[in-house]
N, C-alpha and C positions, 0 to 999 in steps of 0.2 A: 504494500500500500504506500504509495507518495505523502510527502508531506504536506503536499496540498489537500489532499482525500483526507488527511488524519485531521487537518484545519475543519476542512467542512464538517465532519462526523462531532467532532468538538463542537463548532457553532451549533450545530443541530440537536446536540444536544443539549446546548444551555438555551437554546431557544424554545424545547420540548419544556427545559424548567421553568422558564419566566411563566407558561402558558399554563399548567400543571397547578406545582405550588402555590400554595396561600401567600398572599403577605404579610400576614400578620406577626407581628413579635412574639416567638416565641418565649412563654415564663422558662427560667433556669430550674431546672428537675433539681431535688436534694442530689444527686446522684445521678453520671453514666461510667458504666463500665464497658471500656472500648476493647477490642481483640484485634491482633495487627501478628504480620507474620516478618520474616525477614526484607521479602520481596515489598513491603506495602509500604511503599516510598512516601507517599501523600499522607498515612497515617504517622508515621512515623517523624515526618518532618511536621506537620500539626503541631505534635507535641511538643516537639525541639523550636517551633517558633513562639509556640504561646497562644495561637490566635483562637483557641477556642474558649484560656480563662479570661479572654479579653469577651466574650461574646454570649456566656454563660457564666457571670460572677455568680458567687456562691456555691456555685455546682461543684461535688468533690468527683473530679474526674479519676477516675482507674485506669490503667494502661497494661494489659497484657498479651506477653506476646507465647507462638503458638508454631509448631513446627512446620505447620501444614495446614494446610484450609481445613479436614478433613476432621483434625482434631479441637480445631477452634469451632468449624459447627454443628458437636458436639456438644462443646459449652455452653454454644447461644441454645442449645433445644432444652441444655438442661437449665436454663438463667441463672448461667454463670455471667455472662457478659451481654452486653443490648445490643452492640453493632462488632459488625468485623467484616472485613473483604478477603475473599479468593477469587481462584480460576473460576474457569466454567464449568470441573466437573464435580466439587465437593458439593455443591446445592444442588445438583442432580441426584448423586447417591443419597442424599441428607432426604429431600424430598421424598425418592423411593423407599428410603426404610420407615416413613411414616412421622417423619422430623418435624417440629413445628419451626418455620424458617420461613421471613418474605423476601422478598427482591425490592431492596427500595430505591436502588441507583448503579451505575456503574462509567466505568471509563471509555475512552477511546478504546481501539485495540492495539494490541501491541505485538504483533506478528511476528517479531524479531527476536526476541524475550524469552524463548525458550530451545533447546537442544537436546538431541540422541546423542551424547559423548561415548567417544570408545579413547583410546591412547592413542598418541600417534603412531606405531609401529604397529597398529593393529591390524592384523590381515581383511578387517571390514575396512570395505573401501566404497563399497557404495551401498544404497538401502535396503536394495535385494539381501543381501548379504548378511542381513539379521537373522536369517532362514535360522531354527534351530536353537540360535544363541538365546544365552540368559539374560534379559534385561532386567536393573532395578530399576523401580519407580516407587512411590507414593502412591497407594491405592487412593482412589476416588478426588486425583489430584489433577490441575491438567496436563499433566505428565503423564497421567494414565490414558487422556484422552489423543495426547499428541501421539503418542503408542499405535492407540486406536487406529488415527488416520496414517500413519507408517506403512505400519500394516495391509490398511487395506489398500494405499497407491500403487504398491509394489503386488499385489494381485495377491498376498499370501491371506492365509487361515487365522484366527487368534492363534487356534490351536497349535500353528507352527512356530510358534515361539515359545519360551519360558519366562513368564512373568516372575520378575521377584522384590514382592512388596516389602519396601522398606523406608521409610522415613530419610529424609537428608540426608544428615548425617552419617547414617548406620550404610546409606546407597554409598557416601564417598569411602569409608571404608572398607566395604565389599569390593570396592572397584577399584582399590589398591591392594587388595589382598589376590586378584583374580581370582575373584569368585564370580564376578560376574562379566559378561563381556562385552555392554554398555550401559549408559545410566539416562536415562528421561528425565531433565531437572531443569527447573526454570531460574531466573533471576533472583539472587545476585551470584546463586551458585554458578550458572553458567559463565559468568562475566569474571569470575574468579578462574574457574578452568581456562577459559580462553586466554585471560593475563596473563596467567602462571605459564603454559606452554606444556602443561602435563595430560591436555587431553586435548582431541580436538572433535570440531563438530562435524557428525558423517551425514547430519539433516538437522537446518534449525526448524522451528515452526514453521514460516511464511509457507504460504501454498498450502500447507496442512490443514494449519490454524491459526484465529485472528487472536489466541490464549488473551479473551476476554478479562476484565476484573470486574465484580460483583460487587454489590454492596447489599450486606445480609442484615436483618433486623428482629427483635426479639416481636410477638407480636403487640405488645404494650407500646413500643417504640415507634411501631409503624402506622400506630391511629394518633401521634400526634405529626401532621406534617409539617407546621410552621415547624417544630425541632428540628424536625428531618431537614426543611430546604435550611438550617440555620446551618448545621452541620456542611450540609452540600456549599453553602459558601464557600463557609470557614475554610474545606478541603480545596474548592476550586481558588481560593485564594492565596493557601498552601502554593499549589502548583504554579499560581504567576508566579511567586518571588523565585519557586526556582528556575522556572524559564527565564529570568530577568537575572537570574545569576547564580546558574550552572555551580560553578566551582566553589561559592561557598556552600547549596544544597548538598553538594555530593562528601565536600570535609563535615559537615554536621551529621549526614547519613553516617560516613566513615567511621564519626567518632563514638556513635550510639552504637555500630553495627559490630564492630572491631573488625575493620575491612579495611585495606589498604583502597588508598587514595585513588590508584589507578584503576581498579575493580569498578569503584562507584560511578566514579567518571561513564567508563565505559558501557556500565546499565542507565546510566543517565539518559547519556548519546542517543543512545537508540529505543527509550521509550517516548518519546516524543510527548507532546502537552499531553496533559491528562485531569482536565475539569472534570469534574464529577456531576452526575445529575441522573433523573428517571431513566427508566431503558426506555426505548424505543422500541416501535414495533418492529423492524426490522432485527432488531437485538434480539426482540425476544423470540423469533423465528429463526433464527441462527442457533440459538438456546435450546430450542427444541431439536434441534438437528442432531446438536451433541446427546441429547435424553434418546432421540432414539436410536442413535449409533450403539448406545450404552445397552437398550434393550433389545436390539438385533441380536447382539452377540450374546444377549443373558451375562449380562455382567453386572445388571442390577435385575431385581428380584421380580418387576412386571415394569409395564409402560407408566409413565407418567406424562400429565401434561402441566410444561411451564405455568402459561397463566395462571394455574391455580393459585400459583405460590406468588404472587403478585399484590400489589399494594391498590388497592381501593382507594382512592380518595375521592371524601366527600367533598363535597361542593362548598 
């Protein structure tokens, strides 16, 4: 996708929120408790700028982070925490298992953002060539999903590969131990393997997928929308200052993240603006795409339909 196509989808979407959202001032709740993962740049820099105790005084904000989408909504089904963003495919699974989870907003996409790593010396050389092998990933991650459509470009089977589910971490050390023979992992992990020069990428997302971000909400959170669009500012206002300057967004990532400087930079680079605001219909057609990709293969337990899990607002 060009960066004029990621402008327009940006405009589009905050022109979907002016239209949408209430204007009213939203009251500061006693209380949110926010969920953010590695990858959740715009939450994460929120915090490190201030702009939300600037926007809700008195509110005692929480801040927890979460290995994986999958396991953060989790939390939000159990109200552990009211808001938190992933990929496209942990509110898919979350939703089939019978999750309570809405959709209150989501980003541009960011096509570029996620990768199939093997080593460089690795006799996989092109994408065919997963036939067999073991791949980790992060179930119900979009690393599972980017798997997904791997898979199925190259004409192969699920069943012709070896899935092997693992969390981050535990993937990047299987995959220095050769245990396994690539890894499906999105940002900031991927942009660290890339800097580092210890893996390389045998297929990033683009073409595959647009590895959407979501924005998930408890369902208490999601009947108030003045919050909601206060939040979605706050976030979309996050995102100017880093567009307006890159290099100190990426040293304050860095310094929360403990990620060297070049890393951040370089997941920066290539996520392009990323305002926040409702999905669109288009999005949420794209949304379903991934749900049923997921229930072709029975990979989740029946069919689901997106809108369900969708934010009503009242008038």
């Amino acid at each position: 996708m060009s960066t004029s196509t990621t402008r327009r989808a940006a405009v589009a979407i905050l022109a979907t929120t002016a239209s949408v959202w209430t204007r009213a001032k939203a009251d500061s709740p006693s209380q949110l408790r926010i969920g953010f993962q590695k990858g959740s740049l715009n939450l994460a820099l929120l915090k490190s700028y201030g702009l939300l105790e600037q926007r809700l005084p008195g509110t005692k904000l929480q801040w927890t982070e979460f290995p994986a989408g999958p396991q953060l909504l989790e939390a939000l089904a159990l109200g552990s925490v009211d808001l938190g963003a992933t990929g496209d495919a942990p509110p898919v699974f979350a939703q089939a298992a019978g999750k309570d989870i809405v959709y209150v907003g989501a980003e541009p996409p960011k096509p570029d953002s996620s990768a199939l790593l093997v080593k460089p010396d690795s006799p996989l050389r092109k994408l065919a060539d997963i036939k067999g092998r073991r791949i980790a990933l992060q179930k119900g991650s979009s690393a599972h999903f980017l798997t997904v459509q791997a898979v199925k470009r190259v004409g192969l089977a699920w069943t012709d590969i070896q899935p092997v589910h693992l969390a981050p971490a535990d993937a990047r050390a299987a995959f220095e131990r050769g245990s396994v023979d690539a890894w499906a992992v999105w940002d900031p992990y991927f942009a660290a393997a890339e800097i580092s020069g210890e893996l390389r990428a045998l297929a990033t997302s683009r073409g595959l997928t647009n590895n959407n971000t979501f924005y998930l909400a408890s369902r208490t959170l999601s009947q108030q929308p003045a919050l909601v669009r206060t939040l979605f500012q706050a976030l979309t206002d996050t995102d100017a200052r880093v567009q307006a300057d890159r290099r100190d967004a990426a040293q304050r990532y860095a310094d929360f993240a403990g990620l060297p400087l070049a890393t951040v930079l370089r997941m920066v680079e290539r996520r392009g603006a990323a305002p926040v605001g409702p999905l669109t219909a288009a999005l949420v057609k794209e949304q379903q795409q991934v749900a049923d990709a997921f229930a072709e293969l029975g990979l989740i337990p029946h069919p689901i339909r997106v809108a369900d899990a969708l934010i009503q607002v009242k008038a």
